[in-house]
C-alpha positions in Angstrom: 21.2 3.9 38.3 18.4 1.3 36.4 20.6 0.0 34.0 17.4 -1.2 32.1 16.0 2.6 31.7 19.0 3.6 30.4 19.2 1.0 28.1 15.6 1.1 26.9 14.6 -2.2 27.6 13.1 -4.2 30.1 14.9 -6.4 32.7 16.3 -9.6 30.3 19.2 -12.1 30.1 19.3 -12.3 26.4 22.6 -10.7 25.6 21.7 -10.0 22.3 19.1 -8.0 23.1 21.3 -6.0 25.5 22.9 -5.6 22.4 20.8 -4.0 20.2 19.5 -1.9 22.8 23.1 -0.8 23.1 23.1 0.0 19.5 20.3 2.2 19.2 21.6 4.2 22.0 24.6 4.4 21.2 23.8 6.3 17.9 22.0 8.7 20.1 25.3 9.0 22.0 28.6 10.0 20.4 31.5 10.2 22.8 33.0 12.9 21.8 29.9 14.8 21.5 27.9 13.3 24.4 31.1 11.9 27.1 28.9 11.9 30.5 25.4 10.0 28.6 28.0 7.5 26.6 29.7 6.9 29.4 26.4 5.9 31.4 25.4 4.0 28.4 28.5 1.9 28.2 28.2 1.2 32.6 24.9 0.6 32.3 25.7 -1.9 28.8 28.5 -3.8 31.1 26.7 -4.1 33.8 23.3 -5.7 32.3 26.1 -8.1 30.1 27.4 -8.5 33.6 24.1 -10.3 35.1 23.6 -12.1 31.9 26.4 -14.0 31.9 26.2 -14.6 35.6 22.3 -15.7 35.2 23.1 -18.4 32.1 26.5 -19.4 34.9 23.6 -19.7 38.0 21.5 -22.0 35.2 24.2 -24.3 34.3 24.7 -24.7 37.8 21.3 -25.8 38.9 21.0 -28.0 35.6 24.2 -29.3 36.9 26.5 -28.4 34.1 30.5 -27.9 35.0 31.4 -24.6 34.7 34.8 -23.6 33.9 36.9 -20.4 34.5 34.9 -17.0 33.6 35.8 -17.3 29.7 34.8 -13.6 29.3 37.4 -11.9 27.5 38.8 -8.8 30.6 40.0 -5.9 28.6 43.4 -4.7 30.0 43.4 -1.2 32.0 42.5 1.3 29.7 41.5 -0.8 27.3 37.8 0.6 25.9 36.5 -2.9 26.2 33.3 -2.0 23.2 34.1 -2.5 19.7 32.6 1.0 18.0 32.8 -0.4 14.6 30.8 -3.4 15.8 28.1 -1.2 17.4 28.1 0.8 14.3 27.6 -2.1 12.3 24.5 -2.8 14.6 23.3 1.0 14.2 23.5 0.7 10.5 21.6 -2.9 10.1 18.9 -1.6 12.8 18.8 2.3 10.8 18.6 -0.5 7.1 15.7 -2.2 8.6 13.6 0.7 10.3 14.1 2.3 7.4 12.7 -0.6 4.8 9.5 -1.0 7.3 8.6 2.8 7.2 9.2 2.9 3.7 6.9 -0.1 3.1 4.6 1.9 6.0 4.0 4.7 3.4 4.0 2.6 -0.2 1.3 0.3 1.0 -1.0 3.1 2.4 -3.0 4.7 -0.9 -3.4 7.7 1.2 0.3 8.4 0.7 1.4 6.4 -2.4 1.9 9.3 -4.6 2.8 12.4 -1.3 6.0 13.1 -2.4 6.7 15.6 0.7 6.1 12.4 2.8 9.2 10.4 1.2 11.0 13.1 0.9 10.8 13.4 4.9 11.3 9.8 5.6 14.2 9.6 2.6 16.4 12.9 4.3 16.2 11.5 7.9 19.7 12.0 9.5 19.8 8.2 11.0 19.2 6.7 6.8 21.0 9.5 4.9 24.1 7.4 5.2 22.4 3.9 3.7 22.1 5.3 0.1 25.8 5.3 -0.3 25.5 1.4 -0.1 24.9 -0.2 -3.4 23.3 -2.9 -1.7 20.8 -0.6 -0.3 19.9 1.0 -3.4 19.5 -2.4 -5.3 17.2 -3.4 -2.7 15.5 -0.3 -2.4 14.6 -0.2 -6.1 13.4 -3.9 -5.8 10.6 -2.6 -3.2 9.6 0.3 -5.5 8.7 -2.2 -9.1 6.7 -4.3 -6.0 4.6 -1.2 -6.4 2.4 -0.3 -9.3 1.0 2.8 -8.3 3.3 5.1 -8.3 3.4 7.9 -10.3 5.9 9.6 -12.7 6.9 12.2 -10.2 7.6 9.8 -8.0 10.0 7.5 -9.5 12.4 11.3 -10.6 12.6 10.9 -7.3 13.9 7.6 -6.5 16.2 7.6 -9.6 18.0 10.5 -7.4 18.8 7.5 -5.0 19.3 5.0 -7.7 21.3 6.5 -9.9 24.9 4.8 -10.3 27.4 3.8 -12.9 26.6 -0.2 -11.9 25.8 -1.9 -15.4 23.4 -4.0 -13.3 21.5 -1.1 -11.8 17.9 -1.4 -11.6 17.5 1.7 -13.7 18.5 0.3 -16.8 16.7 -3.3 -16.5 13.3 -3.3 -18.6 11.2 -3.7 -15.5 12.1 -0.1 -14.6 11.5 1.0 -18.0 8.0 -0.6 -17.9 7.0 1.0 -14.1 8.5 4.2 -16.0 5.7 3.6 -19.0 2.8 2.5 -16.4 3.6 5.7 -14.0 2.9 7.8 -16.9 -0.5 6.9 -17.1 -0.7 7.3 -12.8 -2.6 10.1 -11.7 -1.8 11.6 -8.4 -4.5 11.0 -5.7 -4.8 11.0 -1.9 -7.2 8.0 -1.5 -8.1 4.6 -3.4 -11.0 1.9 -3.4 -8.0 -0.1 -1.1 -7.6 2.1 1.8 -9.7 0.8 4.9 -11.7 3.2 7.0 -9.7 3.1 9.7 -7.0 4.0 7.8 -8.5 7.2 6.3 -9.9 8.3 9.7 -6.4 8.4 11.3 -5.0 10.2 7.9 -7.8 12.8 8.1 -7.3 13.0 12.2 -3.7 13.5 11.6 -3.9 16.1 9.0 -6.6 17.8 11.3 -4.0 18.6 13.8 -1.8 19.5 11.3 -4.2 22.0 9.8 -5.0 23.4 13.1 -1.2 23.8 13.5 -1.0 26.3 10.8 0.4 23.6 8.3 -2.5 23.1 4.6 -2.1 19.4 4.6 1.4 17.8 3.4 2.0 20.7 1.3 5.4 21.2 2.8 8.5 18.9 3.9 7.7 20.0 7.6 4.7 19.3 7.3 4.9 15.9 6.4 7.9 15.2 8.5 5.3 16.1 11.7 2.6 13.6 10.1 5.1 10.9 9.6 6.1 11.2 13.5 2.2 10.8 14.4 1.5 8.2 11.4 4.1 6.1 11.6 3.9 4.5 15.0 0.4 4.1 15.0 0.8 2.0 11.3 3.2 0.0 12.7 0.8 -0.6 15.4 -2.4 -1.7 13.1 0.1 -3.1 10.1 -1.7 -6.7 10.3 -5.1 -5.0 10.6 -3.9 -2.7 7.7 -3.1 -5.5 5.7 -6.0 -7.7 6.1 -8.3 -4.6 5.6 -6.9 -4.1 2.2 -6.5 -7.2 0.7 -10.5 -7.9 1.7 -11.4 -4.5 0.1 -9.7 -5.5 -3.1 -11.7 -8.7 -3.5 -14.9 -6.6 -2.8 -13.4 -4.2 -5.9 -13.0 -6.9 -8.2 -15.7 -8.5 -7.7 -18.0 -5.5 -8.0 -16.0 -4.9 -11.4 -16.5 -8.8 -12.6 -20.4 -8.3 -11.9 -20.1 -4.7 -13.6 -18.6 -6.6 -16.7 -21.1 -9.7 -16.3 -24.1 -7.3 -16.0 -23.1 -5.1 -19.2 -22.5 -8.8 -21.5 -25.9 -9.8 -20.1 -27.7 -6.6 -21.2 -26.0 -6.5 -24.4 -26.7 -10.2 -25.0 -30.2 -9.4 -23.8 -30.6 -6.4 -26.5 -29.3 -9.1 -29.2 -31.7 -11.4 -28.2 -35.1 -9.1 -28.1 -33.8 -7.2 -31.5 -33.1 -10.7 -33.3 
């Protein structure tokens, strides 16, 4: 049995990231629903905490360190010796976190600001449907959407479905939300902006190429956009720093063409003054 395979992860020591590979297995793997794979999981999980405790014991040795009695806590016979609610804990941080990265993945790419099938994809995965019910969540989540000025109208009726609670302090009814409300009015819905790099629009167009030629017209449809975002997503969190870079360099090209747009019109206006007076 490769412990490591099983676990996801390469060969390490680091117990907590025997951990968290743990974790995201372990959502993959209900016991009740999966007994033979969770029980592998939890073998192969004991045994890689096993060598990591006896690796850090072999390194005190050589750095000449006394080492006591094994302090490990031994679960009695019978004893299941994993805390679910711990792991679940870990699941539900990890899900929070992927989840805030993808969703930060789609409002920074122009191409997909304002696809609505695309968040409503990302929004009704099984592994985040749960995080909406936190308050915590949803405060942070509405946070990250007034970062973003482009959204439009349509849009943000859809966040307020995730939003919406009775908590006096809710983002909904702070006058930040009422202003992104007034600005989104004004947002018309397009596919692609002066921001988005090349790069960026030849992956979009690739992607929705082999959608197309699936029998899918674009992200016209849920599905649709739920097999984009399995083919998008990686490769953005791939090129995010590239991404990134790409943008904010094509936004000082924008405003400065627009500064030498406004410069050029005073001069010819001042010019026209000039010749007239």
């Amino acid at each position: 049995m490769d412990i490591w395979e099983i676990l996801g992860i390469e060969e390490t020591f680091d117990k907590t990231e025997i951990k968290r590979a743990y974790a995201r297995k372990a959502k993959l793997y209900h016991p009740e629903e999966h007994p033979k794979e969770y029980q592998r999981l939890r073998s192969a999980y004991r045994m890689a905490v096993k060598l990591a405790e006896e690796s850090k014991k072999a390194m005190e040795i050589d750095a000449g360190v006394p080492v006591g009695e094994d302090e490990t806590e031994k679960p009695s016979e019978g004893e299941n010796p994993y805390n679910y609610e711990e792991v679940a804990s870990y699941v539900s941080k990890e899900n929070e976190e992927q989840f805030f990265l993808e969703f930060e993945l789609l409002m920074e790419n122009p191409c997909l600001t304002n696809q609505i099938n695309c968040f409503r994809a990302l929004f009704s995965r099984e592994e985040y449907r749960s995080l909406f019910s936190d308050a915590g969540v949803r405060r942070k989540l509405g946070e990250r959407i007034l970062t973003c000025k482009n959204f439009g109208s349509h849009m943000l009726d859809f966040f307020e479905t995730y939003l919406a609670d009775d908590d006096p302090d809710s983002i909904l009814k702070q006058k930040e939300w009422r202003s992104l409300r007034k600005a989104a009015a004004a947002t018309a819905q397009k596919d692609i902006s002066i921001t988005a790099g090349p790069e960026e629009i030849d992956e979009h167009q690739w992607i929705l190429y082999r959608l197309r030629s699936a029998g899918y017209a674009g992200l016209t449809t849920q599905k649709a956009a739920e097999l984009y975002l399995e083919q998008y997503l990686p490769w953005a969190k791939e090129h995010r720093e590239e991404l990134a870079a790409f943008r904010k360099k094509k936004r000082k090209q924008y405003l400065a063409w627009n500064i030498g747009v406004v410069a050029g019109v005073f001069g010819a206006v001042f010019l026209f003054w000039f010749l007239v007076a």
